[in-house]
N, C-alpha and C positions, 0 to 999 in steps of 0.2 A: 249052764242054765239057759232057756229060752226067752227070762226078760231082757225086755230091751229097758237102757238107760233111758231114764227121762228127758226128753227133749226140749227144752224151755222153746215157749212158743206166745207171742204176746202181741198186740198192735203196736207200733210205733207211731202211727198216726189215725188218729181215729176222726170221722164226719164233723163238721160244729154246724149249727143250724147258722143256715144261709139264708140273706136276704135279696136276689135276683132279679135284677133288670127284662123286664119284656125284650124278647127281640135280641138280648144280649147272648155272651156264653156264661157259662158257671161252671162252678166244679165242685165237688162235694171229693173233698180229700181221705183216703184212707191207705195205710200199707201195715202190712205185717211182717214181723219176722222170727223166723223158725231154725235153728239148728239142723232141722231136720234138710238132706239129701237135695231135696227138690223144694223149690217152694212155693210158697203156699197158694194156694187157686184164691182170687178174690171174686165173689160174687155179691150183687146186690139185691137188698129190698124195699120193695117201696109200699106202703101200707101194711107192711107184713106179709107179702109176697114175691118171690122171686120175681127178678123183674128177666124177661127173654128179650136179650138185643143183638139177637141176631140180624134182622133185617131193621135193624133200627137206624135212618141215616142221622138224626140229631141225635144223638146218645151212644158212648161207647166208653167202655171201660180200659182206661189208657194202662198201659204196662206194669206202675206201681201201684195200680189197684183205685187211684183217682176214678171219680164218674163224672163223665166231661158230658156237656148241654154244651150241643155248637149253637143253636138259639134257642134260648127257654119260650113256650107258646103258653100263650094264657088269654084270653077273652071269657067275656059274660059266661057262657056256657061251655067250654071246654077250657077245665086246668088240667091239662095229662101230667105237667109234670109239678105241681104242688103237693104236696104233703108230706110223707115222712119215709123216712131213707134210714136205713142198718146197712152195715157193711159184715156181711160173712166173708172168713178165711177160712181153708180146709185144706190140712194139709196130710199127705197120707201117714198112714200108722200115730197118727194123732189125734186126728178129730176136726171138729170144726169149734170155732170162736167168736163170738157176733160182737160187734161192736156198741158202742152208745148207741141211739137214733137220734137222726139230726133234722130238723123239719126246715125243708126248703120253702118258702113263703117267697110270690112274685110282685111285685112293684111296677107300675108303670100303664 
């Protein structure tokens, strides 16, 4: 037969809303894990948008799926990185997984 076994696939750590220092780092923690071959791509969101960091120098998503703020930036008129954060995994022949949202809030 052509099904595949089901592959149990689940977060092991998922975001918790964060309260962040101006000027400091942060992390908003997440990792998954899959039975499956390869594993699982972590992507994030932020307002309910993918977030693209590829040229991003304060922000990148570290190996286990964490999303690291080398310094969170916050003034009067620009919070780029305030508000709320999901962690997608997507792993092939499985699908993708979204995790809680966790709402990072800055201080300072």
């Amino acid at each position: 037969s052509g099904a595949q076994p089901f592959s149990p696939f689940w977060f092991t750590v998922e975001p918790q809303d964060t309260l962040a220092i101006r000027g400091n780092s942060a992390f908003l923690n997440c990792s998954a894990h899959s039975d499956a071959a390869t594993p699982a791509r972590i992507e994030w969101k932020k307002d309910g948008t993918f977030m693209s960091l590829v040229s991003d120098e304060r922000r990148k998503i570290l190996p286990d799926g964490t999303l690291f703020f080398s310094h969170v930036v916050h003034s009067k008129h620009n919070k780029p990185d305030e508000g709320t954060y999901q962690c997608v995994a997507t792993t092939e022949n499985l699908g993708s997984i979204s995790s809680r949202t966790a709402r990072l809030a800055v201080a300072g």
